[in-house]
C-alpha positions, 0 to 999 in steps of 0.5 A: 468470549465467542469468536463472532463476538471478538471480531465484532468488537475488533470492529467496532474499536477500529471504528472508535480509533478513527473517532478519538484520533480526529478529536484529539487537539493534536495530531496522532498518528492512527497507529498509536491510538489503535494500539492504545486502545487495544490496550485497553480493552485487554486492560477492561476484558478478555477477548482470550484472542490467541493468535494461529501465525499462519492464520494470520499470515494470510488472513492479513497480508495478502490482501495489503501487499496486494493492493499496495503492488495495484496502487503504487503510481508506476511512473515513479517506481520505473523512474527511481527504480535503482534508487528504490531497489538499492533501499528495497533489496540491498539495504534489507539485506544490509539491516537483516546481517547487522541488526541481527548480529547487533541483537544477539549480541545485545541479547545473548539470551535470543538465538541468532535466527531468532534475532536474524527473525526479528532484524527481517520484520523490522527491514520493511517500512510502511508508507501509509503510516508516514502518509498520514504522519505527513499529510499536514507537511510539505513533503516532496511528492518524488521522495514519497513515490520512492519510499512507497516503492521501497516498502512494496518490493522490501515487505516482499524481501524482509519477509523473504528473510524471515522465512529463512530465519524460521526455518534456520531456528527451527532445524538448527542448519543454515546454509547459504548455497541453499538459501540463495537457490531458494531464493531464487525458486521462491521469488521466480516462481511467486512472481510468475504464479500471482502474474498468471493469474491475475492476468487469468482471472482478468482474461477470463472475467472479461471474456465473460463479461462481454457474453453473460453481462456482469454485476458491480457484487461478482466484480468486486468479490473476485478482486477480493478474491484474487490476492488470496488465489495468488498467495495459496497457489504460490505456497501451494507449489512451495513458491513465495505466496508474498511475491505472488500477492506483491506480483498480481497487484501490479499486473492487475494495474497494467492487464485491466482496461478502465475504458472496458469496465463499468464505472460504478463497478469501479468506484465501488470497488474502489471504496470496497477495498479502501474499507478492506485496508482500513480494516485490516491494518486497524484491526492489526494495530488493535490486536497489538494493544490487546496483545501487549500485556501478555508479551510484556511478561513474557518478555519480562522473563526472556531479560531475566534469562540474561541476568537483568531483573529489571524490566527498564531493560526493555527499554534499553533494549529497544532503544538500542535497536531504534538507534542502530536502526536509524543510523544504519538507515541513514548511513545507506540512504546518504551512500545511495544517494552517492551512487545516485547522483553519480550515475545521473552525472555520468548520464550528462543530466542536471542534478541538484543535491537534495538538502541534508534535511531531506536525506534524514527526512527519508531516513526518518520515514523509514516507520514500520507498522502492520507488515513489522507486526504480521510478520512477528506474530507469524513466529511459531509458537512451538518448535519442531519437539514441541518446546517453547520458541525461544524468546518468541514473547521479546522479539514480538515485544521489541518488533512492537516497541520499535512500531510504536517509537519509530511511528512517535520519532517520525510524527514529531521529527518530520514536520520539524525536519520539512518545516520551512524546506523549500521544496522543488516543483513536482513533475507532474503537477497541475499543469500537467492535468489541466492539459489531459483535461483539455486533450479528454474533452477535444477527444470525447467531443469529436466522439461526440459530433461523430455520434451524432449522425449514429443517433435516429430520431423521429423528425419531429424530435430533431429540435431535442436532439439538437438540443441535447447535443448543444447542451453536452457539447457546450459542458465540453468547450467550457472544460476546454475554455476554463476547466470542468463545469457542471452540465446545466441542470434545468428540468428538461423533458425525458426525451431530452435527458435520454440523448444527452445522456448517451451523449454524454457517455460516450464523451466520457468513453472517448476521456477515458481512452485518451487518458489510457492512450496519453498514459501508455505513450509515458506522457501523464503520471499514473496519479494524474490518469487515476484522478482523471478517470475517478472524476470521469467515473464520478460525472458517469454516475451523475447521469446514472450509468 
């Protein structure tokens, strides 16, 4: 089938999934009922879809690493940050050794940088599943910012290991000097490569913004552009293109100033790249599916490499290693928590122990999903004298496997786990926005009043401008007195429109800059400023701007 129309049908049955996943009666996590129907288009048609792992490797993880390091709130990912580096580093390590040799063991019939392959793709987690596992129970804010925290440094660091393990099986050597210093040069150097340019490219956009204007469309491209930028200029200088892509998502977050950036060039970005996630991990999830018939018989005859003719034992196999992997987790996740607490003693702080529920809750969360998936296709299909990867069809069909019932364990298991749990008040809550909201308005109205006496008008205009000036101040008192209220919306004359709009934005200029300013001063989450700013964006749009 011609290419162009394979892609428009991965499309289009991203498109269906949304679809079926909402009309079900019960909940599904979307996952699942992408690879369903991947399934069953390879059940209906040949889309003869033969995947390039390096083509997918950058057609699909730049961009999701990318705006996983631009997203994450940061607040909680310096809080907890020895919590996560504990999970994030140590406990892939830990998973990747263990699971490895378990695997081999287990399956003799896959060599052990084989089985050290697959054990890196299934270190990492993936946050937005279990988002949308949990959305419809209570799970604690703080435990969710760690588990995002950890999936963003620990895709980084499993796929780290996978690279070695590639190459291990490839030239048959490995040696541990060589792969620490690697190492080393490989996460240096790719962070250092996706800071600088990002942190270029926001420089440059900005300096030309300011001397030649700029449209929301070249805005939104070169965002798209720079994971892509990061990742080949690190793989380009033998660095990791993964950190690079991790690394200039995060800087983007910290070198870009909202208060400089039109809003409707963010809030379009905003929706451009939600679209761009949506689509990439469906259209992964789909191309699973498609893929699952052919895997299964490839895996099919690995097992019979081993002696066992009967393909159950492929379930076996992956039950196995679903196990071992929760219990490991599990085990890590309870010792960290033991460091934890004790270091917070240590510190003189109040600590309250987290109930046992919410340490199998983190352990149980810990699903894999489209960075698992990109990382085994990326096994090569050949080896360096041109015979077949060994055993390439049944590590892809175990990483598959263990997505599908990790995802499964963790929609059933967590609502069980958390139902009922009391949980202890967030941080920063309610409270916390309902104060910047009040800090926003005090600040855009003494922009206001200030402006006032900046703005010329005809004499004969005066009785307007008071106008307008009474009915934008008014729309801020109110937000002070008893939150936000839409400005009146009575017709008024064009004259009258025009200054309340200026007024208007430069109010909103003033919001945008007390919540950057409470934001550095570590005095309002991260969250709580991109809510903030989103709703200023949104006022800004009413009026046109």
């Amino acid at each position: 089938m011609d290419s162009i129309e394979t892609v428009l049908i991965l499309f289009l049955a991203v498109v269906a999934s949304g679809a079926a996943g909402r009309m079900l009666p019960f909940a599904v996590p979307l996952p699942l009922v992408q690879i369903a129907i991947g399934a069953l288009i390879a059940s209906t048609m040949d889309l003869g879809v033969r995947l390039d792992p390096q083509v997918f490797f950058l057609l699909f993880l730049p961009p999701l690493l990318f705006l996983d390091g631009w997203r994450i709130p940061k607040d909680g990912l310096f809080r907890d940050a020895g919590t996560i580096l504990e999970l994030a580093l140590s406990l892939v390590v830990f998973t990747v050794v263990g699971m490895g040799f378990f695997i081999h063991w287990m399956i003799p019939a896959m060599p052990l940088a084989v089985a050290f392959a697959l054990a890196a793709v299934l270190a990492p987690t993936d946050p937005i599943a279990v988002s949308a596992i949990a959305a419809r129970v209570p799970v604690p804010k703080r435990l969710m910012h760690i588990l995002e925290g950890e999936s963003l440094l620990n895709d980084a660091s499993g796929l780290v290991c996978l690279r070695f393990a590639i190459a291990a099986a490839l030239t048959g050597t490995f040696s541990a000097a060589e792969a620490v210093a690697t190492f080393l040069w490989l996460a240096a150097g790719g962070l250092a490569i996706g800071t600088a340019i990002a942190w270029g490219v926001v420089r440059a956009r900005g300096w030309l913004a300011i001397r030649y204007g700029s449209d929301p469309g070249s805005f939104i491209l070169v965002s798209l552009l720079i994971p892509f930028a990061a990742y080949l200029a690190a793989e380009h200088l033998h660095c990791s293109g993964i950190l690079a892509a991790v690394a200039a998502g995060f800087t983007m977050s910290f070198v870009e100033n909202p208060v400089r950036l039109p809003a409707a060039s963010r809030w379009r970005r905003e929706a451009v790249w939600d679209l761009v996630q949506f689509a990439a991990n469906g259209v992964i999830f789909i191309l699973l599916g498609e893929q699952l018939p052919s895997i299964f018989a490839g895996a099919v005859e690995t097992v019979r490499q081993t002696g066992h003719h009967e393909p159950i034992w492929l379930a076996v196999y992956a039950a196995a290693i679903m196990a071992v992997l929760a219990a490991g987790r599990f085990a890590w996740v309870w010792v960290s928590l033991r460091f934890t607490l004790f270091r917070a003693r240590r510190r003189g702080e109040t600590v309250i122990r987290p109930h046992l529920r919410v340490i199998a809750a983190a352990s149980l969360a810990g699903a894999k999903g489209a960075i698992t998936l990109a990382g085994i296709l990326t096994l090569p299909l050949a080896l360096a004298d041109g015979s077949p990867f060994p055993a390439r069809d049944l590590a892809i069909f175990l990483a598959a496997t263990v997505i599908i019932l990790s995802l499964a364990a963790a929609s059933i298991g967590l609502p069980i786990l958390l139902k009922g749990l009391i949980l202890p008040p967030a941080e920063h809550g309610e409270a916390e926005e309902d104060a910047a909201r009040v800090q926003a308005a005090e600040a855009a109205i003494r922009a206001i009043e200030h402006a006032q006496r900046a703005i010329t008008a005809d004499p004969s205009e005066a009785d307007l401008q008071a106008q307008a000036s009474l009915r934008v101040l008014t729309y801020y008192r109110e937000r002070i007195d008893a939150g936000s209220a839409d400005p009146d919306s009575a017709e008024s004359t064009r004259l009258v429109r025009d200054v309340e709009r200026r007024l208007f934005k430069v109010g909103l200029k003033a919001e945008r800059e007390e919540l950057v300013r409470l934001a550095r001063q570590r005095r309002l989450g991260s969250e709580a400023v991109q809510k903030l700013i989103r709703e200023a964006d949104l006022a800004e749009a009413r009026l046109g701007g």
